[in-house]
MARMAR-279905 format. One record per residue (C-alpha): residue number from 1; x, z negated, y. Coordinates in nm, 4 decimals, m for minus. Each point is the difference from the previous one (the first is absolute). Layout:
<pts>
+-----+----------+----------+----------+
|   i |        X |        Z |        Y |
+-----+----------+----------+----------+
| NUM |        X |        Z |        Y |
...
+-----+----------+----------+----------+
</pts>
This chain:
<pts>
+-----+----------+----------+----------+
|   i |        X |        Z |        Y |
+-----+----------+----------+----------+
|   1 |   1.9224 |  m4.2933 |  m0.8153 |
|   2 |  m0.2774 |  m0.1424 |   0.2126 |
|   3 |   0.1969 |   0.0713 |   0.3289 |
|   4 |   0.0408 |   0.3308 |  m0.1087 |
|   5 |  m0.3520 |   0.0687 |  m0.0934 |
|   6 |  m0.1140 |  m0.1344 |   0.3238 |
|   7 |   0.3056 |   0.1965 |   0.2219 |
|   8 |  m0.1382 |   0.3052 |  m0.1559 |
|   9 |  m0.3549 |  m0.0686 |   0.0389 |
|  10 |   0.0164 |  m0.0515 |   0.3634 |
|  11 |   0.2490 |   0.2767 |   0.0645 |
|  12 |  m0.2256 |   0.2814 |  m0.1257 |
|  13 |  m0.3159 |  m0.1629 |   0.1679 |
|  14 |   0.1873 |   0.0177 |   0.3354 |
|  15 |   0.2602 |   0.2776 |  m0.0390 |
|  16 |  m0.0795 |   0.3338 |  m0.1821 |
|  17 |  m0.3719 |   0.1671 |   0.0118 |
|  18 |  m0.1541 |   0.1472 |  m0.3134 |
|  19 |   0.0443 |   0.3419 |   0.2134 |
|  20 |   0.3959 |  m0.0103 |   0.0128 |
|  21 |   0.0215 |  m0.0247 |  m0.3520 |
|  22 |  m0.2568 |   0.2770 |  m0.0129 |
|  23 |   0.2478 |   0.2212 |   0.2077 |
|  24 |   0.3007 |  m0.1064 |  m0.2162 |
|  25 |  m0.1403 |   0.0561 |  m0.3251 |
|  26 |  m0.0403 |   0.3513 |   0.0991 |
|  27 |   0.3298 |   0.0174 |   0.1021 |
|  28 |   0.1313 |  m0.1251 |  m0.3078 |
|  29 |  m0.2525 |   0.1613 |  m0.2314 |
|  30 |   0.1480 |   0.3194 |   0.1546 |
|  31 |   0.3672 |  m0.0787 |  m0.0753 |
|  32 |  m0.0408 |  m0.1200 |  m0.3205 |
|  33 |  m0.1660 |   0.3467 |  m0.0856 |
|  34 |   0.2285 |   0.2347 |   0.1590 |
|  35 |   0.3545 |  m0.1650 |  m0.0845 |
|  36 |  m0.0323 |   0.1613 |  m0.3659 |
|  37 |   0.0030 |   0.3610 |   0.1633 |
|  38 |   0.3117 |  m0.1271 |   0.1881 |
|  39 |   0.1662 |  m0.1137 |  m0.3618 |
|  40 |  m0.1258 |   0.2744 |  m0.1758 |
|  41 |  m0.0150 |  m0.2167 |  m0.3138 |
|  42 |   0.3489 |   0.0065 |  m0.0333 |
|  43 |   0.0376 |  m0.3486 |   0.0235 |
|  44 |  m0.1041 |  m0.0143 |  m0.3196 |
|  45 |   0.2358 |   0.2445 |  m0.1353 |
|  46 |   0.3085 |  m0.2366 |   0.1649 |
|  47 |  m0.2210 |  m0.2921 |  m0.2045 |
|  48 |   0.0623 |   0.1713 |  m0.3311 |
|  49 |   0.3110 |   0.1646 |  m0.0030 |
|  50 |   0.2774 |  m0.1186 |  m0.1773 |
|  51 |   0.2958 |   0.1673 |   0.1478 |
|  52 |   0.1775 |  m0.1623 |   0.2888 |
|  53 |   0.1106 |   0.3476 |   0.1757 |
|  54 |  m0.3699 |   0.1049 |  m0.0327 |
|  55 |  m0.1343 |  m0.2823 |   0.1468 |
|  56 |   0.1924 |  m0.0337 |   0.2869 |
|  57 |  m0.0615 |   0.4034 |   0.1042 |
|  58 |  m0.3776 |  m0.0595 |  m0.0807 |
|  59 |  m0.0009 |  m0.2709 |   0.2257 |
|  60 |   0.2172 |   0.1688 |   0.3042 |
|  61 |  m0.2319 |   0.3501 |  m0.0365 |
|  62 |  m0.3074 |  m0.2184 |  m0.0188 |
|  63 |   0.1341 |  m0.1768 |   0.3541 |
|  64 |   0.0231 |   0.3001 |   0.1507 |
|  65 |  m0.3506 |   0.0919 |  m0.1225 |
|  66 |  m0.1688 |  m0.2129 |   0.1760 |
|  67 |   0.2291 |   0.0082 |   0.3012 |
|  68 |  m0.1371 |   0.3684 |   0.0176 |
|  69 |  m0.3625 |  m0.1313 |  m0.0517 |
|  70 |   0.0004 |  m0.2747 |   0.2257 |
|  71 |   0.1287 |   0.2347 |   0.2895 |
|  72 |  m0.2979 |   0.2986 |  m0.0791 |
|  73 |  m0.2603 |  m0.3086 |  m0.0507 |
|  74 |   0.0579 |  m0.0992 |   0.3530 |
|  75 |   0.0177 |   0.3358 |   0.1480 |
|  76 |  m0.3131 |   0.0468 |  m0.1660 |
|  77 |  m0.1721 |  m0.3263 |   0.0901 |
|  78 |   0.1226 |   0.0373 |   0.3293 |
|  79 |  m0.1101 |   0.3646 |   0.0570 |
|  80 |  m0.3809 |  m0.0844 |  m0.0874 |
|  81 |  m0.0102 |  m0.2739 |   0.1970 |
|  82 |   0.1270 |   0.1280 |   0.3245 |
|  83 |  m0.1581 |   0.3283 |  m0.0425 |
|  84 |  m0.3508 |  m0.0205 |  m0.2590 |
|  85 |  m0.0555 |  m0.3485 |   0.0870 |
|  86 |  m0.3541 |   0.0568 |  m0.0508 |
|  87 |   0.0271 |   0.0323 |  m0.3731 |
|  88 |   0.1681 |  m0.3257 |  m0.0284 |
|  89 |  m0.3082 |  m0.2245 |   0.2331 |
|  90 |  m0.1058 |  m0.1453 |  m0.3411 |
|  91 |   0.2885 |  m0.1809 |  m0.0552 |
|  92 |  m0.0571 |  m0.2473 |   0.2715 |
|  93 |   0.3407 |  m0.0269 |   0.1445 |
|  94 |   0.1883 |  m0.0093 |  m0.3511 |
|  95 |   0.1689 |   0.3005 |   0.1035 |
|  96 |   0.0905 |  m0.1025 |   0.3043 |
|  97 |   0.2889 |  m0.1779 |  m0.2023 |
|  98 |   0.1375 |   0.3428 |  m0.1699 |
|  99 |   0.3531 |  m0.0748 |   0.0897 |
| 100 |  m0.0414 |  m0.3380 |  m0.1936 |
| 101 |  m0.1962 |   0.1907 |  m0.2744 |
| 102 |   0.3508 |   0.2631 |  m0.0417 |
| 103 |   0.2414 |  m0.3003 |  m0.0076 |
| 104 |  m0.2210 |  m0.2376 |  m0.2296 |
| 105 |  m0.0079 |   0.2968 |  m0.1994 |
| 106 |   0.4118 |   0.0322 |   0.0163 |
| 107 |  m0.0202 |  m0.3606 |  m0.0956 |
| 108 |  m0.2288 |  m0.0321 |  m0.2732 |
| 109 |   0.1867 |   0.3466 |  m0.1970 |
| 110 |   0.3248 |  m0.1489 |   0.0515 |
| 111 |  m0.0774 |  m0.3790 |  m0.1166 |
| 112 |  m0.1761 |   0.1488 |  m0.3631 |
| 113 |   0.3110 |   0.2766 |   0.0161 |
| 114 |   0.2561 |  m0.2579 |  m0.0293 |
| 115 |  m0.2399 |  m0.2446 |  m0.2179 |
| 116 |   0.0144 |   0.2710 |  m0.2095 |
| 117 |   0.3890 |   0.0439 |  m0.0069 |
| 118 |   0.0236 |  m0.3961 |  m0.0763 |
| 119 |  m0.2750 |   0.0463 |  m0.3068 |
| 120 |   0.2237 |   0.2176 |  m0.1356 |
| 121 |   0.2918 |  m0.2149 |   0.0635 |
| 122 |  m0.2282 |  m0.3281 |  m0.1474 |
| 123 |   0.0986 |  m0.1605 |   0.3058 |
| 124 |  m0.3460 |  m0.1506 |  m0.0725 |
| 125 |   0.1500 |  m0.3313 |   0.2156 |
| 126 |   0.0604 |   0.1966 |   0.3396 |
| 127 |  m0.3597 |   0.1703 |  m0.0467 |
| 128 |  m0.1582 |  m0.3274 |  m0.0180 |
| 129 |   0.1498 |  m0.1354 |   0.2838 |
| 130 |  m0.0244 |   0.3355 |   0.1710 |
| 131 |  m0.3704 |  m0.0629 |  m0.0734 |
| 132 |  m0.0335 |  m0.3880 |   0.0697 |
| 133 |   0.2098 |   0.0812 |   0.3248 |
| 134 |  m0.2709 |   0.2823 |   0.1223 |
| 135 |  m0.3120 |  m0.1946 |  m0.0799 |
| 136 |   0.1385 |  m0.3396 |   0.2189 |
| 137 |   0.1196 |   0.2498 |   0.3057 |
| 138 |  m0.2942 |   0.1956 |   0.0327 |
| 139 |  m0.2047 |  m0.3601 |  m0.0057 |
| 140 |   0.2113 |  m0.1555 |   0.1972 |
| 141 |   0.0626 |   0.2576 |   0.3029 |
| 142 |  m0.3779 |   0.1248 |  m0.0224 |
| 143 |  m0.0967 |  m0.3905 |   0.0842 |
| 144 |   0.2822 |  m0.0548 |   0.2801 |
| 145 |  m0.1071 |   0.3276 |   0.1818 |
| 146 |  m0.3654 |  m0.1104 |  m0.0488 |
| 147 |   0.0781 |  m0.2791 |   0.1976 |
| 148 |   0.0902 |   0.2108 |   0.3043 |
| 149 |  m0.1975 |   0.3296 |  m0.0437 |
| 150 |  m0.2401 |  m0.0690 |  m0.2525 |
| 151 |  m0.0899 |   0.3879 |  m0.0475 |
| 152 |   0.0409 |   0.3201 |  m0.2458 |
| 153 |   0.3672 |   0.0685 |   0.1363 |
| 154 |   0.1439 |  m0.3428 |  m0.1045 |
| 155 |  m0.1335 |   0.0178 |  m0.3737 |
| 156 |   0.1838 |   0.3584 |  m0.0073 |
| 157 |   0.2991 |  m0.1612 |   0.1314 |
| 158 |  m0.0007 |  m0.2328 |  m0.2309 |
| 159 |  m0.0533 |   0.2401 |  m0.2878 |
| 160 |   0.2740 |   0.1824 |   0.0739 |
| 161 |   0.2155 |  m0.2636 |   0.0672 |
| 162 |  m0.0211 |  m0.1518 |  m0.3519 |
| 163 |   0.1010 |   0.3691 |  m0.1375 |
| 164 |   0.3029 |  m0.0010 |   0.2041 |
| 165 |   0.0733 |  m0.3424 |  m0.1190 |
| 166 |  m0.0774 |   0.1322 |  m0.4226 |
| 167 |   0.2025 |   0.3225 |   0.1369 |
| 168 |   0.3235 |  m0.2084 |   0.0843 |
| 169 |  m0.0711 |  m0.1979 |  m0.3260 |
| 170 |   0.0632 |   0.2565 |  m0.2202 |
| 171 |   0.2597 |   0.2406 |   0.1739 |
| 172 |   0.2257 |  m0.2632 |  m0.1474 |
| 173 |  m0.0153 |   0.1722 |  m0.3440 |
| 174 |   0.1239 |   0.3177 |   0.2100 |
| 175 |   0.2977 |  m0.2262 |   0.1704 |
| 176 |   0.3034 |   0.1333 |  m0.2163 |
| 177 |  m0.1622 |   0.4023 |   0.0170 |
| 178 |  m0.0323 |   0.0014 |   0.4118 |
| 179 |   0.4185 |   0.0734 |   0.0907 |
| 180 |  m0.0372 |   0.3472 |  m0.1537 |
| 181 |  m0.3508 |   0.0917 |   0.0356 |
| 182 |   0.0216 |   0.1822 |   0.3503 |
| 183 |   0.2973 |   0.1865 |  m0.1148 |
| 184 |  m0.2055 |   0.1130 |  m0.3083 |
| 185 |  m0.2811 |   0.0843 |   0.1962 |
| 186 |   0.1808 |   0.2679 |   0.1597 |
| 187 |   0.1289 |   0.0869 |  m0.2906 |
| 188 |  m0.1259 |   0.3643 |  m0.0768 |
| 189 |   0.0857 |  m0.0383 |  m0.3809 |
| 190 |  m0.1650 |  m0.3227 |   0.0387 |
| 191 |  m0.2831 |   0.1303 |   0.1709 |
| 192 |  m0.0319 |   0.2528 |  m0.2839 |
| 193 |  m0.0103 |  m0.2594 |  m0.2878 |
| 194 |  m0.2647 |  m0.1805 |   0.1618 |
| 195 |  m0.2215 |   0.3380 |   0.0260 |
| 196 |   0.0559 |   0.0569 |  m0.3806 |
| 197 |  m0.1231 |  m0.3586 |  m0.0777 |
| 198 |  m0.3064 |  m0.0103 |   0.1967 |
| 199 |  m0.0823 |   0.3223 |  m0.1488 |
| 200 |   0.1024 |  m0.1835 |  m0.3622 |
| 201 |  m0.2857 |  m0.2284 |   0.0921 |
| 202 |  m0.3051 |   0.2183 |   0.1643 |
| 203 |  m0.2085 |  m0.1309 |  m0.2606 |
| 204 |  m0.0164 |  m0.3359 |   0.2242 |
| 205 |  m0.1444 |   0.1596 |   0.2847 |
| 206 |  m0.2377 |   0.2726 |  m0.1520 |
| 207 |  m0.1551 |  m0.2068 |  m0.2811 |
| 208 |   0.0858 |  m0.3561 |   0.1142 |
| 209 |  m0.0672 |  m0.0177 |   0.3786 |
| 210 |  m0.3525 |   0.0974 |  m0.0012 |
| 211 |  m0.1320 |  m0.1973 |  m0.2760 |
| 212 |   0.1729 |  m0.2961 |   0.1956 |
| 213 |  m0.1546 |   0.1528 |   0.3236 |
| 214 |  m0.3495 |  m0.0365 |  m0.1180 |
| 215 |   0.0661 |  m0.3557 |  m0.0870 |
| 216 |   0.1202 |  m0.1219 |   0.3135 |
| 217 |  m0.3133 |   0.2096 |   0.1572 |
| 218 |  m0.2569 |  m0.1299 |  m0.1769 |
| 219 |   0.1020 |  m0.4021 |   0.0941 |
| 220 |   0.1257 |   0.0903 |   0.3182 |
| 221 |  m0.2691 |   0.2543 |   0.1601 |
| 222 |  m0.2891 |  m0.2402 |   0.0315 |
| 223 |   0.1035 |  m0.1969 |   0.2246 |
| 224 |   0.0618 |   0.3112 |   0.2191 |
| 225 |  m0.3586 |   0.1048 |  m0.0429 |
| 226 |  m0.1203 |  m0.3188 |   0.0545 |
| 227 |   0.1520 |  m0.0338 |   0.3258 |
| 228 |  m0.1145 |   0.3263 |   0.1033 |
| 229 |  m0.3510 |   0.0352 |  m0.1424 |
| 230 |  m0.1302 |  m0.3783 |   0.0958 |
| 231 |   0.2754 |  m0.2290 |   0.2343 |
| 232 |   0.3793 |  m0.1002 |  m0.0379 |
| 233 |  m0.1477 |  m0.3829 |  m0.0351 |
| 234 |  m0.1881 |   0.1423 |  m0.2674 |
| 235 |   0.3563 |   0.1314 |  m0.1489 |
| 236 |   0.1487 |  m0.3024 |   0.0714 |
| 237 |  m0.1962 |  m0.2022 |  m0.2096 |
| 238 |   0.0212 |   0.1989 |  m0.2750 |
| 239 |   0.3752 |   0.0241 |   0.0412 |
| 240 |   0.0516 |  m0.3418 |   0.0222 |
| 241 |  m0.2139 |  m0.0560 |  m0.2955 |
| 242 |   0.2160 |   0.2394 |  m0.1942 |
| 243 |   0.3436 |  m0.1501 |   0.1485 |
| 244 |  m0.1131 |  m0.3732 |  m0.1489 |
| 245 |  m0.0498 |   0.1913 |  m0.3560 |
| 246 |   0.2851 |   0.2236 |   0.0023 |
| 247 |   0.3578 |  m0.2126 |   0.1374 |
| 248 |  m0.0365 |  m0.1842 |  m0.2949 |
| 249 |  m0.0922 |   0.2621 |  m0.2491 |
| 250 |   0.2891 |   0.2264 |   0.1617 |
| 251 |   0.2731 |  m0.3142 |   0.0123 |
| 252 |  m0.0932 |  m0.0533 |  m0.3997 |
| 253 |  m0.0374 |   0.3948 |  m0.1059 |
| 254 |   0.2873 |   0.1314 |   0.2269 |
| 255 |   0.2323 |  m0.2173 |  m0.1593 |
| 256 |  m0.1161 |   0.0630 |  m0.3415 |
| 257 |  m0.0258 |   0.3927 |   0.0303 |
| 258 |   0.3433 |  m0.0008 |   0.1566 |
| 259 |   0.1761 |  m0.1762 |  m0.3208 |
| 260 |  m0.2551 |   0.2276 |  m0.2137 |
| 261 |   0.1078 |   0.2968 |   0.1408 |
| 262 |   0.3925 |  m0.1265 |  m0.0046 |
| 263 |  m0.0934 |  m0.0665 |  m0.4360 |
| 264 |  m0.2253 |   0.3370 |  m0.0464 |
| 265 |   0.3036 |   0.2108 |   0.1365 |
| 266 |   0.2914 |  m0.1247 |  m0.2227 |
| 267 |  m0.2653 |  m0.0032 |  m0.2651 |
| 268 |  m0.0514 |   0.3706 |   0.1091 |
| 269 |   0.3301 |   0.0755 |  m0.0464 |
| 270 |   0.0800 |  m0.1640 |  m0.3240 |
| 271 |  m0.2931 |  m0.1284 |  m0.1815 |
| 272 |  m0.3023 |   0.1773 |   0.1056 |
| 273 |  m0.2599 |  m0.1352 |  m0.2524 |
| 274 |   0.0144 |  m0.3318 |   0.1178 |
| 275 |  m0.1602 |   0.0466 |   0.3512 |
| 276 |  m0.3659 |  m0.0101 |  m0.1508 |
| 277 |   0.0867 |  m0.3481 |  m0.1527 |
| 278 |   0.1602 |  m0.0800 |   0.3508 |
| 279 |  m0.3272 |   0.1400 |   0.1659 |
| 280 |  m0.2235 |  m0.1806 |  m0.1846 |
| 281 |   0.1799 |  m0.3453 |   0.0140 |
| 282 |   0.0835 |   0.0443 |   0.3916 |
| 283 |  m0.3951 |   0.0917 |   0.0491 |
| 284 |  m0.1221 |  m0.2982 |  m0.2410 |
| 285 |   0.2162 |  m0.2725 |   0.2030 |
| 286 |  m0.1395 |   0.1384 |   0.3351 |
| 287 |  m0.3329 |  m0.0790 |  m0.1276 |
| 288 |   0.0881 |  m0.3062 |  m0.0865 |
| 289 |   0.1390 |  m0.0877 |   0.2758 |
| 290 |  m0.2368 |   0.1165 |   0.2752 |
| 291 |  m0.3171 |  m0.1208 |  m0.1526 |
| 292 |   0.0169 |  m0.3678 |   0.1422 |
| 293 |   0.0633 |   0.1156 |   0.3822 |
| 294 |  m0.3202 |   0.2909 |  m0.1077 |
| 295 |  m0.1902 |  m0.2661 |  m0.0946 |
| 296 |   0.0552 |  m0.2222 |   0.2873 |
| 297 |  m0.0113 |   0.2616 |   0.2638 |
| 298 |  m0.3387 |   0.0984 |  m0.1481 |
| 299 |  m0.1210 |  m0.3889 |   0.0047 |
| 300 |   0.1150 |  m0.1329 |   0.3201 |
| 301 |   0.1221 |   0.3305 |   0.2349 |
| 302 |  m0.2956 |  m0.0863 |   0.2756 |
| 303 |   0.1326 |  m0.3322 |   0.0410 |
| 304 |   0.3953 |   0.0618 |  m0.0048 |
| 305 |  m0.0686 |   0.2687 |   0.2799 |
| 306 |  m0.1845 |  m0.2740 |   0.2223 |
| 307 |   0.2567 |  m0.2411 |  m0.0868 |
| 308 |   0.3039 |   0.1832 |   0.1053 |
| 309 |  m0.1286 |   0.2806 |   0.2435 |
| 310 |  m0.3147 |  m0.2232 |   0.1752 |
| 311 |  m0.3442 |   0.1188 |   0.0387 |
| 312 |   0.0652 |   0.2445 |   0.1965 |
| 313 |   0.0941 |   0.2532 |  m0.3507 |
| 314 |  m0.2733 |  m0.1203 |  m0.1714 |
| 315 |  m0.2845 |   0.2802 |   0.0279 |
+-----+----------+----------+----------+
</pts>
């Protein structure tokens, strides 16, 4: 544990700069906004629903979605930066990565699409190693990168490499469904059905998506604003800062709301009363559960930062 305290410690004093973090945390604050529009919520709609055939044409017409997105989002991204590139001088060169930004994007939609389609399967085993598997790739290829071209580009890389790696994860809950998908793709009755059941479930997109929207916004925009209104070292430490607080909090509530959702929709479907009671409990054990780590965090977060990142993070 001491090795790897130290490894780490001298690795960030002599690889990455508070500024490349600055630059990524943009970049990432910006795909984890815009993936929902990709989704349109209906990732949650595959999360709930109880019937297989359903499912499975919620999940193809979502795919093609944010195939359709993806493709306009770099059209677009591309079109004001070759041709308004004034408008986008703020951004200090996060931008400059808006072919990353479309397939991050594709990346991000598609790993919570099919995290959604194993909720609803309570394949709550291949989500946490889907999740475990994501966390330890982007980690792992963000540091070996560093160690060549310690710079913006290589934590992006890395970022997107541990979607892939969640991505490949979970397509195995899709393994016995791929021999007939492309022939029901071009299926015009097919086709058809998956129309009528997107339409089933509009209420995802026009009531859902924008109340989820504002949530990713308003934790992701800051760091945006901070990197354009002061410096991206500024950003950096302040996205670094919120990185240390939120893997853990995301490893312990992403694996609890995934089996709360999975329990909420069969309750939805056959005993609806009992999701307050489920509610309450699920809220009352994450209390319980995260006060310690608040508690030290709060106490000793000044000296954990020195101790694994060096002096060099400590403002």
């Amino acid at each position: 544990m001491v090795k790897a305290l130290c490894f780490c410690q001298c690795y960030f004093d002599k690889q990455y700069e508070p500024q490349h973090f600055g630059t990524f945390g943009a970049f990432q604050s910006i795909v984890s906004t815009i993936w929902v529009l990709a989704t349109l919520r209906y990732d949650l709609a595959i999360a709930i629903n109880a019937k297989p055939d359903e499912k499975k044409q919620l999940l193809v017409g979502s795919g093609l979605i944010i195939i359709v997105f993806v493709a306009l989002l770099y059209l677009l991204l591309f079109g004001c930066v070759k041709l308004v590139p004034n408008i986008l001088n703020s951004s200090k060169g996060v931008f400059d990565y808006y072919a990353l930004i479309s397939l991050s994007t594709l990346l991000v939609a598609i790993s919570f699409l099919l995290e959604s389609y194993a909720v609803s399967n309570k394949n709550f085993l291949l989500i946490s190693l889907s999740k475990a598997s994501q966390l330890v790739c982007i980690g792992v290829s963000q540091i070996c990168l560093g160690i060549f071209q310690p710079n913006s580009l290589s934590l992006i890389i890395g970022y997107n490499i541990g979607f892939t790696i969640s991505i490949l994860i979970l397509s195995a809950s899709l393994m016995e469904y791929r021999h007939n998908l492309v022939k029901k793709i071009l299926n015009k009755d097919y086709l058809s059905s998956i129309k009528k059941i997107l339409w089933k479930n509009k209420s995802f997109p026009l009531w859902s998506m924008p109340s989820y929207l504002a949530n990713l916004a308003s934790f992701n925009v800051p760091i945006i604003l901070i990197g354009t209104l002061f410096s991206q070292e500024t950003a950096g430490f302040f996205f670094m800062a919120q990185r240390i607080i939120g893997i853990p909090i995301d490893i312990l509530t992403g694996a609890i709301s995934q089996v709360f959702l999975g329990n909420s929709a069969n309750l939805l479907n056959s005993e609806p009363k009992k999701i307050n009671a489920l509610f309450i409990n699920t809220m009352l054990t994450m209390t319980a559960i995260g006060f310690f780590p608040f508690v030290l965090l709060f106490t000793f977060s000044e000296d954990l930062v020195v101790l694994i990142f060096g002096k060099k993070w400590l403002l």
